[in-house]
MIMARNU-81002 format. One line per field, with one value per residue (C-alpha): residue in three letters; x, y, z. Coordinates in steps of 0.5 Angstrom, whole numbers, always signed. Layout:
<recs>
type ALA,...
x X,...
y Y,...
z Z,...
</recs>
This chain:
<recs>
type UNK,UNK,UNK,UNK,UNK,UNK,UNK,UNK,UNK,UNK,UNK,UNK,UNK,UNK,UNK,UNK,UNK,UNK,UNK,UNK,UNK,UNK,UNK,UNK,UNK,UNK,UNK,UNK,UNK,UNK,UNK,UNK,UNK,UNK,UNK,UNK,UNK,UNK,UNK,UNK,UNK,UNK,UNK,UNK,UNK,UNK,UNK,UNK,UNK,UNK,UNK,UNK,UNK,UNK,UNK,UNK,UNK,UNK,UNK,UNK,UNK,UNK,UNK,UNK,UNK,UNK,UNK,UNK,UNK,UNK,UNK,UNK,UNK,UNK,UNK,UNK,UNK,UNK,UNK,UNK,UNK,UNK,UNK,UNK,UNK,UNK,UNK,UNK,UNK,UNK,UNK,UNK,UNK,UNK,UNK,UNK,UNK,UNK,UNK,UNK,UNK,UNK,UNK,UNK,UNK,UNK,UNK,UNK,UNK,UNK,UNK,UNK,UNK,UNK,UNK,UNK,UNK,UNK,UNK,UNK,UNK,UNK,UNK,UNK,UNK,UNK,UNK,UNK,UNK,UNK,UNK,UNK,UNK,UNK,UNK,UNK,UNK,UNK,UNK,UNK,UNK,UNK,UNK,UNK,UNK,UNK,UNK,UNK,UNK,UNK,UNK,UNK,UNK,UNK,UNK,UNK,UNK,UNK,UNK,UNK,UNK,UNK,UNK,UNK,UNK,UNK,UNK,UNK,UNK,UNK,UNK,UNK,UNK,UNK,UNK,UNK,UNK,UNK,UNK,UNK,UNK,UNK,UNK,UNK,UNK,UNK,UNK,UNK,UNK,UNK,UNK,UNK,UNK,UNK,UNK,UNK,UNK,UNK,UNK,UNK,UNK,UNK,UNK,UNK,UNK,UNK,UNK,UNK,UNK,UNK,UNK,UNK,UNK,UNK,UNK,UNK,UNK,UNK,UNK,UNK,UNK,UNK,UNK,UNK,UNK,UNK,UNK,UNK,UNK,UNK,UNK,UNK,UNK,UNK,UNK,UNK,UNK,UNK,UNK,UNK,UNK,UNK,UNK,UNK,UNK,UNK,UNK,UNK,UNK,UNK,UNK,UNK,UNK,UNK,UNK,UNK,UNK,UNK,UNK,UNK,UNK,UNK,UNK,UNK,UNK,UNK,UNK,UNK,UNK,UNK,UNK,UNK,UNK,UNK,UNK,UNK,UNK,UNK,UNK,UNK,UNK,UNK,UNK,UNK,UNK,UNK,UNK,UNK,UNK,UNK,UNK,UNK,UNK,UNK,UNK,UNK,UNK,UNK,UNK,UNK,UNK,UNK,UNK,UNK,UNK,UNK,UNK,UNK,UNK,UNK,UNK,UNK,UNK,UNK,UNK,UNK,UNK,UNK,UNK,UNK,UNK,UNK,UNK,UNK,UNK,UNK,UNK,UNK,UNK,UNK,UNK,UNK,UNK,UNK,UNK,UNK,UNK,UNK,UNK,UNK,UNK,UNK,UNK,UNK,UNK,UNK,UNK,UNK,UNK,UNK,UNK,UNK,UNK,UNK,UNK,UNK,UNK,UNK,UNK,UNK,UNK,UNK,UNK,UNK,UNK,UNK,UNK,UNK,UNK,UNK,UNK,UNK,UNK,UNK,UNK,UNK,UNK,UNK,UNK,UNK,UNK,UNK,UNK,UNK,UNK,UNK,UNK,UNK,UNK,UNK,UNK,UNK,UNK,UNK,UNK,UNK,UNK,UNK,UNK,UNK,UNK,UNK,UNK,UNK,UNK,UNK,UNK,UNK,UNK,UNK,UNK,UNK,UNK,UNK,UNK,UNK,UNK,UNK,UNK,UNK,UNK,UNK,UNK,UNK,UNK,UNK,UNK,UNK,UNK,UNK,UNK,UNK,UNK,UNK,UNK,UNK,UNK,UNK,UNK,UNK,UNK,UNK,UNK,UNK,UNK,UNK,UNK,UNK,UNK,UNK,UNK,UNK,UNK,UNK,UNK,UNK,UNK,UNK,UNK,UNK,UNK,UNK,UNK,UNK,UNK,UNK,UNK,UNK,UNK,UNK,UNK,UNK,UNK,UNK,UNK,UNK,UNK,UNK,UNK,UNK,UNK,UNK,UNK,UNK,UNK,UNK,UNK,UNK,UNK,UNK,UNK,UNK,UNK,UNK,UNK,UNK,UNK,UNK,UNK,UNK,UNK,UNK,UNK,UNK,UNK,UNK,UNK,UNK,UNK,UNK,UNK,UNK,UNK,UNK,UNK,UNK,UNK,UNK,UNK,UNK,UNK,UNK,UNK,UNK,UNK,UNK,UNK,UNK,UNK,UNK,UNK,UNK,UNK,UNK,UNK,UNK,UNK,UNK,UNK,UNK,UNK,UNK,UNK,UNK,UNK,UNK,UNK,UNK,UNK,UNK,UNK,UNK,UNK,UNK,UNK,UNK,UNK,UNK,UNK,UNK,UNK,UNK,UNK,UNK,UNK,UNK,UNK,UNK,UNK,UNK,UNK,UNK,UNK,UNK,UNK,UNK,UNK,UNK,UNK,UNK,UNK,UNK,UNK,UNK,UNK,UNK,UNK,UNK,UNK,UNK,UNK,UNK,UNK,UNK,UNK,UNK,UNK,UNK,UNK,UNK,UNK,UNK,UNK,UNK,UNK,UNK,UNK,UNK,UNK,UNK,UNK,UNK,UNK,UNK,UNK,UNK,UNK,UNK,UNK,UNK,UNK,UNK,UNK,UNK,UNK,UNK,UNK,UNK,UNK,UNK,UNK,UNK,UNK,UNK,UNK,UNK,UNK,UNK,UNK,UNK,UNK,UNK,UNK,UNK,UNK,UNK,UNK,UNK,UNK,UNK,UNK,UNK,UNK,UNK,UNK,UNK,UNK,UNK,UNK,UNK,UNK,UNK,UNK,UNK,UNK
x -181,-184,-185,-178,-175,-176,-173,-167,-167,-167,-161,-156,-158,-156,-149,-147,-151,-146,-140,-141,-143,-136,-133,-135,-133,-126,-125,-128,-123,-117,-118,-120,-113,-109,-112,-111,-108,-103,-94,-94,-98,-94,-88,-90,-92,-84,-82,-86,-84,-76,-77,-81,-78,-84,-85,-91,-96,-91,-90,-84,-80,-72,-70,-72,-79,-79,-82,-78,-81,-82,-79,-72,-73,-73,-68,-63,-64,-62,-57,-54,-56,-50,-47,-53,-59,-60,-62,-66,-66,-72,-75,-79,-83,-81,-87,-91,-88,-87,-93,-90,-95,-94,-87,-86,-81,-81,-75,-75,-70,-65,-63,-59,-58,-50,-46,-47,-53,-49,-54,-53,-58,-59,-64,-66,-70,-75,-78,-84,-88,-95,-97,-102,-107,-105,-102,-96,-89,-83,-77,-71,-64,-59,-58,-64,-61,-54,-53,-46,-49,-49,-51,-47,-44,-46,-45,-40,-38,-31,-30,-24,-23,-22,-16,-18,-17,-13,-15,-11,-8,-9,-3,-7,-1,-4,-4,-5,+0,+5,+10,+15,+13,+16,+12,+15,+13,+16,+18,+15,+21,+27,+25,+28,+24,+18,+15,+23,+22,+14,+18,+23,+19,+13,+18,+21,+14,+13,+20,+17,+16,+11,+7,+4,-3,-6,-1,+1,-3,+2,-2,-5,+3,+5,-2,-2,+6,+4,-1,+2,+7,+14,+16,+11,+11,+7,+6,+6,+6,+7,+11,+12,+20,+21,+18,+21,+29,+28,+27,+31,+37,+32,+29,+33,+37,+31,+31,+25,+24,+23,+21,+18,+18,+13,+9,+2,-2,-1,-2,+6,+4,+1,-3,-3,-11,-13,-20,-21,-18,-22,-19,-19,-19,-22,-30,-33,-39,-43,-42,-43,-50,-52,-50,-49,-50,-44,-39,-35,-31,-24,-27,-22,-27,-27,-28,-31,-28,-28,-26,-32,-36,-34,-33,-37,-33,-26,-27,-29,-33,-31,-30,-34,-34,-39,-35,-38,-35,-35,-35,-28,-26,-26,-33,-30,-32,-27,-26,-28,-25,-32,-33,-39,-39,-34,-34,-27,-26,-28,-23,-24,-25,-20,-22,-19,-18,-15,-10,-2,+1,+7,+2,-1,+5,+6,+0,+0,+7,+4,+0,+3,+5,-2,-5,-12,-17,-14,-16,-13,-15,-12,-15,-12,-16,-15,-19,-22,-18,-18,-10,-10,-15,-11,-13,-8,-7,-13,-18,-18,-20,-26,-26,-26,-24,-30,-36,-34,-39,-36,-36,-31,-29,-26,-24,-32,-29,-26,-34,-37,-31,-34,-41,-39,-35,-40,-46,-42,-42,-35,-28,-21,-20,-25,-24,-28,-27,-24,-27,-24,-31,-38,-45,-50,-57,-54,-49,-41,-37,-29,-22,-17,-14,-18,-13,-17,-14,-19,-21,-16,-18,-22,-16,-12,-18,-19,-11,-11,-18,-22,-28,-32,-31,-34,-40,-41,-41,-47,-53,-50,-50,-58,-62,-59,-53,-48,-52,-52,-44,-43,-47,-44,-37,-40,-43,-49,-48,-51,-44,-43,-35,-35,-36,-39,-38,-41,-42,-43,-49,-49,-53,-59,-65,-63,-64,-59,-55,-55,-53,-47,-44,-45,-42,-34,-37,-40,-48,-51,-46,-42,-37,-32,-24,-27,-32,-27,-22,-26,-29,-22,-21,-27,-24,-18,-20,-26,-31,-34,-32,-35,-28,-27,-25,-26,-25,-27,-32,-34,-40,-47,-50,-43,-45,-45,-41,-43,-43,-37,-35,-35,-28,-27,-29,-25,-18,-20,-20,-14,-10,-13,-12,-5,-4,-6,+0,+5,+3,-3,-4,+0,+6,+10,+8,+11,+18,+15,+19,+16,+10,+6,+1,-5,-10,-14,-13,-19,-20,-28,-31,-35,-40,-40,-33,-29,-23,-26,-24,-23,-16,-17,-13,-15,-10,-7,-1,+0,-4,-6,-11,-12,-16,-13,-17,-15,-20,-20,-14,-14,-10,-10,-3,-1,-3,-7,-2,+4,+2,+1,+7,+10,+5,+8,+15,+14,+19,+13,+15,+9,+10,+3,+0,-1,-9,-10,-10,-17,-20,-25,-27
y +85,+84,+77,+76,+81,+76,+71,+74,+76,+69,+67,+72,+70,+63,+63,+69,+64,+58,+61,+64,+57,+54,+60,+58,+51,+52,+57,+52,+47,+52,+52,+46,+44,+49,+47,+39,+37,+43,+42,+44,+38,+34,+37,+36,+29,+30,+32,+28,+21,+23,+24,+18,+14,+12,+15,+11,+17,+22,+20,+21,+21,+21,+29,+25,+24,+17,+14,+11,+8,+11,+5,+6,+14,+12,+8,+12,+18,+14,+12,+18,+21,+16,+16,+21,+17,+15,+22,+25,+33,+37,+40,+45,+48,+56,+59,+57,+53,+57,+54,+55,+51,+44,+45,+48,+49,+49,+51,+47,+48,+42,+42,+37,+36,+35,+30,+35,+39,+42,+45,+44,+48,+49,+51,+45,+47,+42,+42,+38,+37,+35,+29,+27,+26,+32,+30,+34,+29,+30,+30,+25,+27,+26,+33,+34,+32,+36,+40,+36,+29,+25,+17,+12,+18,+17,+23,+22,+26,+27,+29,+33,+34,+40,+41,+39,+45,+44,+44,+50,+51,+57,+60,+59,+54,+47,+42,+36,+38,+34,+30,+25,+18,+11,+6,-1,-6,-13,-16,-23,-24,-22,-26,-34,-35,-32,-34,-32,-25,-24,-26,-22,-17,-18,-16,-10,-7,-9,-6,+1,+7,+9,+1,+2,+2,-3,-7,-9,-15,-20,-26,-26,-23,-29,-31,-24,-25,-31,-28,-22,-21,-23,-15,-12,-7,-11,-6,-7,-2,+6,+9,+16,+18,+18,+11,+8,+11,+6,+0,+1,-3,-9,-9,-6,-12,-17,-20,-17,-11,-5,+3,+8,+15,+19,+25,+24,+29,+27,+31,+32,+24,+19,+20,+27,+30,+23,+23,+31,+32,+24,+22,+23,+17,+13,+14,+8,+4,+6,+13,+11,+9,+14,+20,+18,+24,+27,+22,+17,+11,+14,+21,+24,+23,+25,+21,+23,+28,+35,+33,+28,+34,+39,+35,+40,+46,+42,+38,+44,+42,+37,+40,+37,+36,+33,+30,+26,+18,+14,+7,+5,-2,-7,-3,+1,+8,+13,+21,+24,+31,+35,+37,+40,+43,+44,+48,+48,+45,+49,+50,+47,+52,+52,+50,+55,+52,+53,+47,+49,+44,+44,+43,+37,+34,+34,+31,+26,+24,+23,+19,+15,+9,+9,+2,+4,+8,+16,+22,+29,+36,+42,+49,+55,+60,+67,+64,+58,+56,+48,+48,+40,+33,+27,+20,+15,+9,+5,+9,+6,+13,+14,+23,+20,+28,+30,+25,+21,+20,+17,+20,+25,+23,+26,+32,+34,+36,+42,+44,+42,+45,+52,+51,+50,+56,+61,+58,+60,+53,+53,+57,+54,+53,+51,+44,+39,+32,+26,+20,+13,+12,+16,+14,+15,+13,+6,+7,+7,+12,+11,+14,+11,+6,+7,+13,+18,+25,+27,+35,+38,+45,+44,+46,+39,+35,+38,+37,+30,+28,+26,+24,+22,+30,+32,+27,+30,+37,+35,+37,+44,+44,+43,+39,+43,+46,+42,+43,+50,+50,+45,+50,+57,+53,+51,+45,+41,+47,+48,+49,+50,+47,+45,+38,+35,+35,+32,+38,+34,+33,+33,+30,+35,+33,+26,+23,+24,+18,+21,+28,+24,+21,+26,+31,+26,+26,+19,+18,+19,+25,+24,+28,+28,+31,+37,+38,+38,+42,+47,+49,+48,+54,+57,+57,+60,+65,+67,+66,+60,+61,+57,+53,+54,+49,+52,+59,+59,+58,+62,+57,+59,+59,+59,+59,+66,+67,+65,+70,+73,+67,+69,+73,+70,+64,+63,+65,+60,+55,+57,+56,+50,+47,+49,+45,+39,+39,+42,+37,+33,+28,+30,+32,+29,+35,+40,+40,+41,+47,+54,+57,+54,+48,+48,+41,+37,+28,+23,+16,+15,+8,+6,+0,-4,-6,-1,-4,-1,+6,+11,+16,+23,+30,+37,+42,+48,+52,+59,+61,+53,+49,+41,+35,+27,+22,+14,+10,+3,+7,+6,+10,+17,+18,+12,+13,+20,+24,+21,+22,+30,+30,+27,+32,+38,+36,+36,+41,+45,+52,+56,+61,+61,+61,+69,+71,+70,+78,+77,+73,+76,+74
z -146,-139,-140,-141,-135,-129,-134,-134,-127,-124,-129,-127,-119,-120,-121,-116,-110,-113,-113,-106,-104,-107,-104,-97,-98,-101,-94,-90,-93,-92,-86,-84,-88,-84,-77,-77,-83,-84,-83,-76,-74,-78,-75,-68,-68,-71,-65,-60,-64,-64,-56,-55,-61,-64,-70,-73,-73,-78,-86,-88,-96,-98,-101,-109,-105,-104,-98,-92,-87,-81,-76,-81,-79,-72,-71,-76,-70,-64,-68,-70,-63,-61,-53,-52,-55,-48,-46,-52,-53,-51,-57,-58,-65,-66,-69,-75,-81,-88,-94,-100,-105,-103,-99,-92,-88,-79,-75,-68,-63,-61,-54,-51,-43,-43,-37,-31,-33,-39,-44,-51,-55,-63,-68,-74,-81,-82,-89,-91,-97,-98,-102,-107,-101,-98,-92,-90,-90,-87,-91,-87,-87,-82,-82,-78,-72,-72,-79,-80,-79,-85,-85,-82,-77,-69,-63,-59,-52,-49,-42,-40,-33,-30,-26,-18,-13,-6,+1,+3,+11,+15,+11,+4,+2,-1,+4,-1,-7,-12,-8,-11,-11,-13,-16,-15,-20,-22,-29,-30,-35,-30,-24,-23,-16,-15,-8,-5,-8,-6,+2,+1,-2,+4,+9,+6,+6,+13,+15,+13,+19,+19,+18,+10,+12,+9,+9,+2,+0,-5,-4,-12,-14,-17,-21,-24,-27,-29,-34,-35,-41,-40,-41,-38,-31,-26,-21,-14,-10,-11,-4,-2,-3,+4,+5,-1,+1,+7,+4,-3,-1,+1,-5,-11,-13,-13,-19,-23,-20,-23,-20,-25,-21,-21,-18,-15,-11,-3,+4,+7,+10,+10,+16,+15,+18,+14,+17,+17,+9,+7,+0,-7,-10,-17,-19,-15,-17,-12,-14,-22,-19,-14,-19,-27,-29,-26,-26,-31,-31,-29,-26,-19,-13,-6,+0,+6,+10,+8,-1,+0,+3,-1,-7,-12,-11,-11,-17,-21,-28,-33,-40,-46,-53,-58,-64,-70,-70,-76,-75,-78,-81,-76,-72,-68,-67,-70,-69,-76,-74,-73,-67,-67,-59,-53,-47,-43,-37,-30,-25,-18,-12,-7,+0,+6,+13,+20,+19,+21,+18,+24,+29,+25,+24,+31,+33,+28,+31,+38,+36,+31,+36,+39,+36,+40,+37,+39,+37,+39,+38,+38,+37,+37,+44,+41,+34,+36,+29,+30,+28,+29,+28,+28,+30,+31,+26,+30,+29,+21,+18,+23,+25,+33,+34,+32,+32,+38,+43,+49,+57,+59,+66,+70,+66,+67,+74,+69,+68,+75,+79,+74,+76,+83,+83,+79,+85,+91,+92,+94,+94,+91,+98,+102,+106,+102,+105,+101,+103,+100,+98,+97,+98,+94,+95,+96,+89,+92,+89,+90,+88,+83,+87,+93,+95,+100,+103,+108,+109,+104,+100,+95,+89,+92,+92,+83,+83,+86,+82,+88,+86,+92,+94,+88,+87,+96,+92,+86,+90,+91,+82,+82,+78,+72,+74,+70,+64,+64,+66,+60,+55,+58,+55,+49,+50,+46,+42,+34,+31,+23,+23,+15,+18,+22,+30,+36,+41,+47,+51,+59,+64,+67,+71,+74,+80,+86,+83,+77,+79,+83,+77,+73,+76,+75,+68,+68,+67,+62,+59,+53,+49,+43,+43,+39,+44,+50,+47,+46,+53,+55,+51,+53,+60,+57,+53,+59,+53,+48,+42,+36,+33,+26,+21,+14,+12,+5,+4,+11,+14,+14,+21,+26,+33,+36,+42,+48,+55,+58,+64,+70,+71,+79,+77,+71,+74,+81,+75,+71,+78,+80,+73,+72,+80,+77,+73,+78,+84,+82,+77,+71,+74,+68,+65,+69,+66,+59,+56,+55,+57,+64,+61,+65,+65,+67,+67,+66,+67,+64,+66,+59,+62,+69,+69,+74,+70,+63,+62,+56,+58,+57,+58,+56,+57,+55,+53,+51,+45,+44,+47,+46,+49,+48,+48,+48,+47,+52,+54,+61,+67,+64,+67,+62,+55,+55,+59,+55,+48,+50,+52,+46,+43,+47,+46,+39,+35,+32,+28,+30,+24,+21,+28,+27,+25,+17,+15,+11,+18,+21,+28
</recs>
């Protein structure tokens, strides 16, 4: 029995060190499958393939279990993923796969980044099983890409596009709304002379007043009729109602014209604030290339000005739905009825500015037969509410109100009179002498046409716009006199207007020469129409005041207001500038109907030919202040001071010139 005890004793030992032996290696193997060899790794390599489109590193069977190759399950995603296989979804993995004996299923996270940023999320099963190696397989169906998918089906989106919203005037009415147009078009089947109706039709086109600008370009007519349909409309042109009822009689009765009327988004005219509103036209190739992922093929666009600047808020946000298409018979993709997301169209917001429209109409008007670059601005002086831009037909659509940068001439007197009066330097009527000309270390200074007036006071010498008594005066302003007096008026100022705009900047610490020229707004000082008509109603109002175009959205950093201005001074200044209008050099505007108009005439030399100058006239009436600018315009008495007649002669109602309820100043 002693014997045999150690015996037993080392047999019961052996099998319990084996079967902790084998116990440790099935755990080691356990966890050795479920770290680098269970689903989730499958599943991973899953997602990283779907979105790289390389799927070489997962195995893949059909729901019987048959193999399918994983080039195949590549090329089926980008296939089902149809229009949006160009931008594969983010895919995210949602916790560990659930491992029910040789089956395992993972729910991942399909998220799509739509046209505009649009986010398109869902969640997908994938269901694995593990083959005779014991390598997890990911089960392909179409289903894992969008559970409504089947084979042969594609992902397609359509764009709906939200209702764009309006720019508003300073009453909140739209100022672009459906007006009545009529589209002239031809039928090829109908005309028996070609080239006698594109004559024919030529000059009725260029008959029409206001001129159609562009002109209409017929050359490529009678090429585009002869490959058209015998019936078909051949459209020509499309003209507003009014401009159509000119030439109606003219063009009615040709042989093979034809008229569709219609209804198109317009400003109240052609030219209406053009340069300042800007244009909503067909999506570019320019802007399909700079933002694809915001426009399409057939997308409204705004075009400079202020539908180009605030094209995002007026346009609103497309609507999108993603449908499941199925190639039809012929190849085509067709609607199979399944919509599988949508978001409906977002509205525009609107865009509220100052603009009256009666007083645009009535500086469009004043310049409509200017066929040199003009601009002409007019801001309301109790606000500063810019009520008018216009630029006249040959400034081709560029905003010559705001960015202009051009010297101002003789309407600086205006802030170098300002300065001199603040300094003390001179009173309205003290004598200062008006020589023909006035030298200045060696450079001539002379008159308009050599006129002199010998001593006379001060307000005939700024009346008369003599400009050898102020360049005498210039040293009295300092080295940086002028430039003061400019920025108390609102000049080189930092303005948030909604659009941009060139406040100006002025001459400071030249040499004697310099200082001379300065001071009758030569030299190196430049300015543009909204700068100017903008002191001019600082000196009206006694303060600067930053002028408003848009009220909505409110801009973010509007200029503060500037120091009150002198009061002695500025009412020596009103005086002398309503002279210059009653017995200086804008006498024709003296007789113009209602209240007293104050201003100031300038005739600015723009390189070394005497001969060469801009025209310039600021001025005010009533609650209205305004600057014209005609470029190479000459005589400011010929061009500059006629338009603003026409301007303030013009029958404007005023009714929405009262301050907007809501607006705060």
């Amino acid at each position: 029995m002693h014997l045999s005890y150690p015996h037993r004793h080392r047999r019961r030992r052996r099998p319990t060190l084996a079967a902790l032996a084998a116990a440790a290696l099935a755990t080691a193997a356990l966890t050795a499958c479920s770290a680098a060899d269970g689903p989730e790794r499958s599943v991973d390599a899953f997602l990283a393939g779907w979105r790289s489109g390389d799927l070489q590193k997962v195995g893949f069977v059909d729901p019987t279990g048959a193999k399918v190759p994983a080039a195949d399950v590549a090329r089926e995603i980008k296939e089902l993923s149809g229009e949006l296989a160009a931008t594969p979804p983010a895919l995210t993995r949602k916790g560990d796969p659930k491992i029910t004996a040789d089956t395992a299923t993972a729910v991942v996270q399909v998220e799509w980044t739509l046209p505009g940023q649009t986010r398109w999320a869902y969640d997908r099963q994938v269901r694995l099983t593990r083959g005779d190696d014991d390598q997890w397989q990911v089960i392909w169906e179409p289903q894992l890409v969008q559970e409504q998918l089947t084979t042969g089906d594609r992902l397609g989106v359509r764009r709906d596009a939200g209702p764009r919203a309006g720019v508003l005037d300073g009453a909140g009415q739209p100022i672009v709304a459906p007006r009545p147009v009529v589209r002239v078009g031809v039928q090829p089947s109908g005309v028996t002379d070609v080239n006698g109706l594109t004559r024919k039709l030529d000059d009725a086109f260029r008959a029409v007043r206001p001129p159609i600008t562009p002109p209409v370009d017929l050359s490529g007519l009678p090429k585009r009729l002869s490959d058209a349909d015998p019936g078909a409309f051949v459209e020509v042109v499309t003209l507003r109602e009014e401009a159509y009822r000119q030439i109606k009689s003219r063009i009615y009765d040709l042989p093979g014209t034809k008229f569709r009327a219609d209804k198109l988004d317009l400003a109240p005219t052609r030219e209406f604030a053009r340069a300042v509103l800007g244009s909503v036209d067909p999506a570019q190739a320019d802007d399909l290339a700079k933002h694809p992922d915001r426009y399409v093929a057939g997308d409204l666009v705004g075009h400079g000005g202020l539908q180009g600047r605030y094209d995002e808020r007026l346009r609103g946000a497309p609507g999108l739905t993603v449908i499941v298409e199925r190639p039809g018979p012929d190849g085509t993709l067709v609607p199979t009825g399944a919509e599988v997301f949508h978001r409906d169209p977002q509205p525009g917001q609107p865009l509220k500015t100052t603009l009256d429209v009666g007083t645009q109409n009535a500086a469009d008007d004043a310049l409509r037969a200017e066929k040199r670059r003009a601009a002409l601005v007019a801001v309301r002086i109790s606000d500063g509410a810019v009520l008018a831009a216009a630029n006249g037909p040959g400034a081709a659509g560029e905003n010559l109100a705001f960015t202009a940068q051009v010297p101002p001439g003789s309407t600086f007197k205006m802030v170098s009179a300002l300065g001199l009066l603040d300094r003390g330097a001179v009173t309205p009527d003290a004598p200062v002498d008006c020589p023909k000309t006035f030298t200045v270390d060696g450079r001539p200074f002379k008159n308009s046409d050599n006129f002199e007036l010998g001593t006379v006071p001060f307000r005939t010498d700024f009346a008369k716009s003599c400009n050898t008594a102020f360049t005498a005066l210039a040293p009295q302003l300092g080295a940086d006199g002028l430039a003061v007096a400019g920025r108390t008026l609102g000049l080189e100022g930092q303005w948030d207007l909604g659009l941009d705009a060139f406040t100006g900047k002025v001459s400071a610490n030249g040499g004697a020469t310099e200082q001379a020229a300065a001071a009758i707004g030569q030299g190196t000082t430049v300015v543009s129409p909204i700068a100017m008509a903008s002191a001019t109603a600082a000196v009206a109002r006694g303060r600067f005041e930053q002028p408003k175009l848009v009220l909505d959205p409110a801009p973010a950093q509007p200029a503060a207001p500037g120091p009150q201005l002198k009061p002695e001074s500025v009412q020596a200044l009103k005086t002398m500038m309503r002279e210059v209008v009653t017995s200086g050099s804008a006498t024709a505007l003296r007789d113009v109907p209602g209240d007293p108009v104050h201003g100031k005439t300038g005739t600015a030399e723009y390189d070394n030919n005497p001969a060469h100058t801009h025209a310039w006239f600021i001025g005010w009436q009533g609650d209205i202040a305004f600057a014209v600018f005609v470029e190479k315009g000459g005589a400011s008495t010929a061009t500059a001071v006629p338009a603003a007649e026409r301007f303030l002669r013009a029958p404007v109602s005023y009714t929405h010139l009262t301050l907007p309820t809501k607006l705060e100043v």
